[in-house]
Steps between C-alpha positions, in 0.01 A plus 500: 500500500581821466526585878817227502722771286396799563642807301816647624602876531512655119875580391619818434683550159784580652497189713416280153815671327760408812340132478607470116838580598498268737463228221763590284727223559198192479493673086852506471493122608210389297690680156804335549389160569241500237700694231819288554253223430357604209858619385673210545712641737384188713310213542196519684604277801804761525280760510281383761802429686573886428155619616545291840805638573399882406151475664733314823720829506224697502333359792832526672602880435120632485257262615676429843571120467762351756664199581187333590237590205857364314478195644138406478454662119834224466287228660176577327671501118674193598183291634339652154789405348534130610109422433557636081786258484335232656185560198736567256676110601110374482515654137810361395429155633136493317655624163730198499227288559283654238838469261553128574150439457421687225138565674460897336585397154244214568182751590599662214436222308194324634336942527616535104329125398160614724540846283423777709517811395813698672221742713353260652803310629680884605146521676483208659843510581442858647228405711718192666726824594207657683434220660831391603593874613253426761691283669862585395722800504589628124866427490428120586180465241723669196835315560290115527279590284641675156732197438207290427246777319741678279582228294127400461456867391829515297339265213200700473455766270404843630572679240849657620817413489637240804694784653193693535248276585759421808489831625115554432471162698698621776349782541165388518583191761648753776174708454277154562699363773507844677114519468469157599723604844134741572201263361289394724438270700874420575697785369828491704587852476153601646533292832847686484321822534247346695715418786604846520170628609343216666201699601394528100272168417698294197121576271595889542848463418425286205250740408741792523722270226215441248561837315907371437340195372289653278771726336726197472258309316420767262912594480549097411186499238632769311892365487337176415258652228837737405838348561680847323382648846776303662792535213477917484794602728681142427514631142586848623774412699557196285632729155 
């Protein structure tokens, strides 16, 4: 309600023009890490190594972090960093079964002979993403699951070139899984939130999600209906 966050006093211009200069140093970080990116300058790993360490200074010299914020923003990337590793094992153990079995390249086969068109396997594949981002976090559902759909999706003909359709696919399957993570009735990012304010009913906060869900549909419909959408700044950036 409304009453929960009330208004706060209204800032002066003066005040508003002393709080930009206050950020001048999060722009300078965000330029460099994304323009050394997209200039080659370094890889993207590198430059989220770069970010971490410029956003770390910062904290230090202006945001008044010690030996002990240190220390626990330390522990915290390495417990974060330990449970990617361990998924990222899971992944690399699964695609060596899927390459000694030969079980994508088998789909394929049996979803070509029962000739389906290719939008109805992307949607039926996209709606297993909804349903699975239920249940599991993103990063888990895309690195088990893309070894086994792509190269269903890879022999169908979409109209694009491989390269293209891979990025288009991509695309689309973080959206899913990330509305999937807020779809009722067990949308793990909503009992998230949920536990945060424990005096909200789940119905209400699930009802404060709907209009997210809505607008994701619609934004997946229309990348679906219009995979160019998707390829406009990978073409820009691309020539």
């Amino acid at each position: 309600s409304p009453d929960a966050g009330p208004a706060g006093d209204r800032a002066t211009s003066a005040s508003r023009l002393a709080a930009l200069k206050q950020i001048w140093t999060v722009i300078l970080i965000f330029i460099v890490v994304i323009g050394g990116i997209y200039t080659g300058v370094f890889t993207p790993t590198e430059g989220a190594a770069f970010g971490a360490i410029g956003t770390g200074a910062l904290a230090y010299f202006h945001g008044g972090m010690r030996k002990d914020g240190f220390i626990e923003s330390v522990l915290g990337a390495g417990q974060t960093t330990g449970m990617i590793f361990l998924i990222v094992l899971g992944a690399d153990v699964l695609n060596v079964f899927l390459a000694l079995t030969q079980l994508p390249q088998e789909l394929a086969a049996m979803i070509l002979d029962a000739e389906l068109t290719p939008m109805v396997v992307l949607i039926v594949i996209l709606i297993f993403y909804v349903i699975g981002g239920c249940v599991m976090d993103s990063l888990s559902m895309i690195l088990l699951t893309v070894p086994i759909f792509w190269p269903i999706l890879a022999e169908m003909d979409f109209g694009m070139d491989a390269e293209d359709v891979k990025v288009w696919f991509g695309i689309v399957a973080l959206i899913v899984v990330e509305t999937g993570l807020i779809t009722p009735p067990v949308g793990m990012n909503v009992f998230v939130i949920n536990s945060m304010a424990k005096d909200i009913p789940i119905a209400q906060t699930f009802k404060g999600v709907m209009p997210f869900i809505i607008s994701d549909v619609v934004r997946v419909g229309l990348l679906v209906a219009f995979p160019g959408i998707t390829l406009v700044l990978v073409k820009l950036f691309g020539n």
